[in-house]
C-alpha positions in Angstrom: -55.7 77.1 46.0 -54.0 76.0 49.2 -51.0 74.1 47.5 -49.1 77.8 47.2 -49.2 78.6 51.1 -48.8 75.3 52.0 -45.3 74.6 49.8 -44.3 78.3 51.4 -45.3 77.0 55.2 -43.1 73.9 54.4 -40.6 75.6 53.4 -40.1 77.9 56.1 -39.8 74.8 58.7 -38.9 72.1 56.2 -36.3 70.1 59.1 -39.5 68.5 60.2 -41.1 67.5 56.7 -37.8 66.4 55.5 -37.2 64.2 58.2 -40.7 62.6 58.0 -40.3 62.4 53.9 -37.1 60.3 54.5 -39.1 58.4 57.2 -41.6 57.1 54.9 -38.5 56.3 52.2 -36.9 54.0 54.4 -40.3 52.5 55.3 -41.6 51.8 52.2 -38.1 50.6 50.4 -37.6 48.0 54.0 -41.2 47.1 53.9 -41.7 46.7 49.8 -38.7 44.1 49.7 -39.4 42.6 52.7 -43.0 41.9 51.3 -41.5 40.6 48.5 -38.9 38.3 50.0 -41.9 37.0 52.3 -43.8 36.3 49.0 -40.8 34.5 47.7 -40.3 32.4 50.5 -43.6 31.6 51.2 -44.1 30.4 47.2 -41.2 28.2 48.3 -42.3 26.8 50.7 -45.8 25.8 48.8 -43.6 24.1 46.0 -44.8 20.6 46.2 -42.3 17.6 46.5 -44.1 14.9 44.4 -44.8 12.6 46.8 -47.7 11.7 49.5 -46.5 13.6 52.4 -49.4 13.6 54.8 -48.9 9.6 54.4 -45.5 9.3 54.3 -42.8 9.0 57.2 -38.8 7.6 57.5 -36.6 5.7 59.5 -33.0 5.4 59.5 -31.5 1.7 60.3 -27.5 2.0 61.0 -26.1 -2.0 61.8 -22.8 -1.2 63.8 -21.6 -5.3 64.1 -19.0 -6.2 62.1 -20.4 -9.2 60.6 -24.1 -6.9 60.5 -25.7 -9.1 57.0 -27.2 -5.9 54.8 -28.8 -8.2 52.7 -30.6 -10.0 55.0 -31.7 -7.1 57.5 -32.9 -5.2 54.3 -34.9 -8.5 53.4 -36.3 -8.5 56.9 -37.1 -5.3 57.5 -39.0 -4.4 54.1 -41.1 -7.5 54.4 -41.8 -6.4 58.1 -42.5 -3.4 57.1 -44.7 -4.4 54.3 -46.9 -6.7 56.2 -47.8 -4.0 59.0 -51.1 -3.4 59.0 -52.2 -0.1 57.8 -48.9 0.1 55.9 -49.1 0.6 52.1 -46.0 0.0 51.0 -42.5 0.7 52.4 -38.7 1.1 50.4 -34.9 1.2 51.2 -33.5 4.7 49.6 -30.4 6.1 49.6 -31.9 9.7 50.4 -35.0 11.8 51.5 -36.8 14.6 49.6 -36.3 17.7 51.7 -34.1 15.9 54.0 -31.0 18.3 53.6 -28.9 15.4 52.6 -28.2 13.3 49.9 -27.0 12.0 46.6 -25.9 14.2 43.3 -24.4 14.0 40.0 -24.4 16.0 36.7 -26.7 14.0 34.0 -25.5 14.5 30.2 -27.1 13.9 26.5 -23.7 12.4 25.2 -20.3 11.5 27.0 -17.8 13.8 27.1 -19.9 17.1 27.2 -19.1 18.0 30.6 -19.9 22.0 30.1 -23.7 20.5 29.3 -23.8 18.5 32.6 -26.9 19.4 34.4 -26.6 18.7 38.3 -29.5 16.6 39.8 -30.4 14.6 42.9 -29.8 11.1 42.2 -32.3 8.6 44.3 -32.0 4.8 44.5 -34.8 2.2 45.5 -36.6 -1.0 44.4 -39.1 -1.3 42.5 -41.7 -0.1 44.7 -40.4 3.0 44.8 -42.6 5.1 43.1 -45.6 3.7 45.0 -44.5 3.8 48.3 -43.7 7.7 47.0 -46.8 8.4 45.3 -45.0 9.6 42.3 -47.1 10.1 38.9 -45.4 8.9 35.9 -46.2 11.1 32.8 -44.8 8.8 30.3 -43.5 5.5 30.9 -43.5 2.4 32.5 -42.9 1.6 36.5 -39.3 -0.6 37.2 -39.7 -4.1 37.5 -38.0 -6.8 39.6 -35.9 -7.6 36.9 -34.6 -3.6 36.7 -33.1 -3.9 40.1 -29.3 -3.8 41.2 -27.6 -5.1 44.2 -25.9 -1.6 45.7 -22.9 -2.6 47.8 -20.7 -0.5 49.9 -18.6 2.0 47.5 -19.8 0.2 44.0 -19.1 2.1 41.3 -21.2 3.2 38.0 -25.1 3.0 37.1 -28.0 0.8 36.5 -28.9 0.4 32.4 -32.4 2.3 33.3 -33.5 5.3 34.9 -36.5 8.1 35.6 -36.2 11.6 35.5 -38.2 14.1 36.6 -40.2 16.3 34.0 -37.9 19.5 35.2 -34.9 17.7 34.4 -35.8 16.2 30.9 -37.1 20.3 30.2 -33.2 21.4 31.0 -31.6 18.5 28.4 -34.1 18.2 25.7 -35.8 21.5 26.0 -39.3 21.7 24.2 -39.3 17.8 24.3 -43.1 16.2 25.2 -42.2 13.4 27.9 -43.2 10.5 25.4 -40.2 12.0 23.0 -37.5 11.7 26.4 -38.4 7.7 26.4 -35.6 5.5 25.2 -33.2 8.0 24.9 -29.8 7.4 26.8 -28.8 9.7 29.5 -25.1 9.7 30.9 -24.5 9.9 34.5 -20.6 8.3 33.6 -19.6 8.4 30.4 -19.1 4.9 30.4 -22.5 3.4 31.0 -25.0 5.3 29.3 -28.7 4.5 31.0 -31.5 4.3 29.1 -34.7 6.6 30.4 -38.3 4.2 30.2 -40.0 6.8 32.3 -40.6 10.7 33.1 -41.8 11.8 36.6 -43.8 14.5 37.1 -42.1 16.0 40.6 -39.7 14.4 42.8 -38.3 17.2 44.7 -34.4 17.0 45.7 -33.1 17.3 49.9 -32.0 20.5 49.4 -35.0 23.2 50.0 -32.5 26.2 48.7 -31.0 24.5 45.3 -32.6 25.9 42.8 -32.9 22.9 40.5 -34.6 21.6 43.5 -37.1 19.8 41.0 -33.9 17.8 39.1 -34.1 14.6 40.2 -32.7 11.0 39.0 -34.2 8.1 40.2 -32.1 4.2 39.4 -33.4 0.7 40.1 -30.9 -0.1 42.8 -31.6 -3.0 46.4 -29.7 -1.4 49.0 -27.1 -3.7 50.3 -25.7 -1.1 52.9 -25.5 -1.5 56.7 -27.2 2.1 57.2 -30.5 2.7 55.4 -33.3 4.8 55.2 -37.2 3.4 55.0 -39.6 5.2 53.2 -42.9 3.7 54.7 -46.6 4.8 53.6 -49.5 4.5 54.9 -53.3 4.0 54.8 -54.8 7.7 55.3 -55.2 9.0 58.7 -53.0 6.0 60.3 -49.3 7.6 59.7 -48.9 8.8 63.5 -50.4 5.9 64.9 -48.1 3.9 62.9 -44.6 5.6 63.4 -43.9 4.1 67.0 -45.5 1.1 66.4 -43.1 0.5 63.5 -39.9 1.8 65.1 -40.6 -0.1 68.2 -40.7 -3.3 65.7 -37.9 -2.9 64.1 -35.4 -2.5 66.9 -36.9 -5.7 69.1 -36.3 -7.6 65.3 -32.4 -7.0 65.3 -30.3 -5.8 68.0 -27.1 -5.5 65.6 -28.2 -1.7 64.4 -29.7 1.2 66.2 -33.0 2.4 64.9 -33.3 6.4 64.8 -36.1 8.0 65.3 -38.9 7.9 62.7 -40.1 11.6 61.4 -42.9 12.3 59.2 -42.5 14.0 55.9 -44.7 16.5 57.0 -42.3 17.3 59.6 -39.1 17.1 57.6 -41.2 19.9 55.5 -41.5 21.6 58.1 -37.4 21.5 59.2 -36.2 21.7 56.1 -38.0 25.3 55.8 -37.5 26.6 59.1 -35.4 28.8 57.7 -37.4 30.2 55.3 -40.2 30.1 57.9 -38.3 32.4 60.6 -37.2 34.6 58.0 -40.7 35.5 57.2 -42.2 36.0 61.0 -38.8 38.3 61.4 -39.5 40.6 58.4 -43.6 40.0 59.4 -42.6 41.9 62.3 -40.3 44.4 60.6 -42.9 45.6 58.3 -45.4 46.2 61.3 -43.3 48.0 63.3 -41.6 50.4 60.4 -44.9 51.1 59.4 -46.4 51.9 63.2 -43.4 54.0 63.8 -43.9 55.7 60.2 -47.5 56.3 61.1 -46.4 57.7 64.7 -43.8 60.0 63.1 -46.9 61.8 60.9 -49.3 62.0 64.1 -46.2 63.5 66.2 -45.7 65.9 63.1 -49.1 67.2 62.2 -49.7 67.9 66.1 -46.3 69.4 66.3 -48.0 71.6 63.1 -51.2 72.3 64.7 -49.8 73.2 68.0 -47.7 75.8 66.1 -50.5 77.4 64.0 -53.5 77.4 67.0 -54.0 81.3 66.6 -53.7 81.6 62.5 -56.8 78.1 62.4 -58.6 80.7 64.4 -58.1 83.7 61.9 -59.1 81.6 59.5 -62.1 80.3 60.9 -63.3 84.0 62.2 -62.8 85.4 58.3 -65.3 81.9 57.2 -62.7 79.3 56.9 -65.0 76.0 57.6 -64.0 72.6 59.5 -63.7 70.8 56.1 -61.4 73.5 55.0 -59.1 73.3 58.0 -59.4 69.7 57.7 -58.5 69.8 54.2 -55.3 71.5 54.2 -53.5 69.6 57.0 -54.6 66.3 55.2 -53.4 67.9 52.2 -50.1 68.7 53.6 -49.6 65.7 55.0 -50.4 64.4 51.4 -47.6 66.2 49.6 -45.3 65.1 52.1 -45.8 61.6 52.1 -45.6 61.6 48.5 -42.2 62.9 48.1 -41.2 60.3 50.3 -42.9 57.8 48.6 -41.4 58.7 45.0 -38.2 58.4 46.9 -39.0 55.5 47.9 -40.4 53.5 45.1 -36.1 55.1 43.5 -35.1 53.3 46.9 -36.9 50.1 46.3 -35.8 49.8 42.9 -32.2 50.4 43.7 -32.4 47.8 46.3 -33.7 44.9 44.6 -31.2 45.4 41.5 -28.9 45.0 44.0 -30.4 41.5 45.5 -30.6 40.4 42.1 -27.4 41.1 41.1 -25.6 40.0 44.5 -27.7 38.0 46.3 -29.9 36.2 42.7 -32.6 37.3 44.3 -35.7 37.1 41.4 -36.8 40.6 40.2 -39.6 42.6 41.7 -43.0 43.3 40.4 -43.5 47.1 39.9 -47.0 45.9 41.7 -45.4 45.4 44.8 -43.9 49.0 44.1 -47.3 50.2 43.3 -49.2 48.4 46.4 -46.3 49.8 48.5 -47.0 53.5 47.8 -50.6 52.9 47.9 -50.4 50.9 51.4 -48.3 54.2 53.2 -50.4 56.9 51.8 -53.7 54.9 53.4 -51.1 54.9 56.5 -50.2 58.5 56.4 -53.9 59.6 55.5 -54.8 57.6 58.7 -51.9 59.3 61.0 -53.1 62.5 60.3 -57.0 62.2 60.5 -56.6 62.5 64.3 -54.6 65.7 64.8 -56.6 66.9 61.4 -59.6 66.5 63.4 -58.2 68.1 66.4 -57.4 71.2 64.4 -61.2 71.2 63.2 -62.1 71.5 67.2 -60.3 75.1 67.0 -62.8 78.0 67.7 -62.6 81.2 66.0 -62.5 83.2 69.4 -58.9 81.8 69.6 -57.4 84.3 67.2 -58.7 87.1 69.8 -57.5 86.2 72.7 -54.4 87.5 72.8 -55.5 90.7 71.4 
């Protein structure tokens, strides 16, 4: 019954409602995506990397002598390193998940195919690689002693045996069980064909933002470089305990390289989302204050509205108009105008997002997000006009006489 006099009242002074409609667009379609992106990121962030990070930390060795011996520093250092106590295990590698740096190459089914080449991080380490990682193998056996290269200073060409990663046997033999990947050759060169004898579940590549993060290669390969990285890991609860006491070691045991700072994987988690991380807090704070200012918008406009109408509340509560009903139709108002901003909105959220997707690869929303969206700002706008609602209840009926 109040509907008709209410879309005739809006009408007549629409400049306001208008203004407040386009309000709550804006809001919803900046705070929909942002919600989403922020779910994105944070999922992200949560992938896990495969290996033992609250055990794990690295340090870089860089020999700078001209006559520096690789070979023997690397022997030095990894039995050092291995007979620490409280260390588990410890590994040369050429590269650190979610380090932002590394290693890649395009992995192939046969030689020649190059449009079927799938890109994919490509780690080398000994044969205590997978330990001192914590990988789990699906299918296959661990390398051996007798699997290992020596890796000089700009050698060419692959090891004859390999592991990959479950997400990169899914992108060459898609369908394939991990048991049906083992023996089958895989061509980093089309030269050397390398033979796979084992499937890792997750071994996450540097790069945080690739999205075949999860593509990863590792080869049997003994480091004989002058700069290095360590893998160490250790017992639980000893890692930070551990991480000066180990750098501090290896510096006083050869003075011919500089020793860099050791950094938990934890930490390089940490770093290698920052971005992702600040991203977040920044649109966090977006969302809150769009929607504050939103909500201040509807309070400014329903008292603006009761202000206006003080004498005709009064009529209508001297000819039996109750405090419910006065209530009623300023929530109700309020109501029909948030909802015309919110089906723009939900046009405006939808509009955007095709956009990201098709300029940005942003994935696509959820119509939920939509759906929580629109429910979220009516709760708001309900809220924002409960006060000045309430205020308008407060109105006596001897108003509409007094200027009589």
């Amino acid at each position: 019954m109040e509907i008709g006099p209410i879309l005739r009242s809006l009408a007549r002074n629409k400049t306001g409602a208008v203004l407040i409609a386009l309000q709550i667009a804006f809001t919803m379609t900046v705070v929909v995506n942002a919600y989403f992106i922020i779910g994105d990121r944070q999922a992200r962030m949560q992938r896990p990397s495969g290996v033992v990070e609250e055990a794990l930390f690295h340090i870089g060795s860089a020999g700078y002598t001209t006559d520096y011996d690789a070979r023997g520093a690397l022997a030095q250092d990894l039995q050092l390193l291995r007979s620490t106590p409280g260390v588990v295990d410890a590994v040369a590698v050429n590269q650190i998940p979610l380090d932002s740096s590394g290693w890649s190459s395009g992995a192939k089914t046969a030689p020649g195919n190059e449009h079927q080449s799938v890109p994919t991080a490509m780690y080398m380490g000994d044969h205590r690689t997978v330990s001192t990682f914590g990988l789990k193998l699906l299918a296959g056996r661990d390398f051996t002693e007798a699997d290992l290269r020596d890796r000089e200073p700009n050698m060419r060409g692959w090891p004859d045996k390999l592991m990959v990663t479950k997400a990169l046997a899914e992108q060459l033999w898609p369908d394939e069980p991990p048991e049906a990947v083992l023996g089958r050759p895989l061509y980093i060169s089309d030269e050397n064909p390398a033979t796979i004898i084992a499937v890792i579940d997750t071994l996450q590549a540097p790069w945080s933002g690739w999205s075949q993060v999860e593509q990863s290669v590792l080869v049997p390969e003994k480091l004989l470089w002058p700069s290095v990285s360590y893998m160490v890991r250790t017992e639980p609860g000893q890692r930070d305990a551990l991480m000066p006491i180990v750098e501090e070691a290896l510096a006083t045991s050869n003075t011919d390289r500089i020793v860099a700072a050791p950094e938990s994987m934890q930490d390089t988690r940490k770093r290698s989302y920052a971005l992702d991380a600040g991203v977040s807090r920044i649109l966090s704070v977006v969302m809150v204050l769009l929607v504050a200012i939103t909500a201040l918008g509807v309070i400014g406009l329903v008292s603006f509205s009761v202000r206006r109408r003080v004498k005709q509340i009064g009529t209508r509560r001297a000819l039996g108009a109750t405090r419910a009903d006065i209530r009623r139709y300023f929530l109700l108002e309020n109501f029909l105008i948030t909802s015309l901003g919110l089906v723009l909105g939900a046009a405006l959220t939808v509009g955007f997002n095709m956009w990201t997707v098709s300029a940005l690869g942003f994935p696509k929303i959820d119509l939920t997000y939509v759906l929580g969206g629109m429910l979220l700002l009516w709760v708001v706008g309900l809220l924002a006009a409960w006060g000045p609602a309430q205020r308008a209840c407060a109105i006596p009926p001897a108003v509409a006489t007094r200027t009589v």
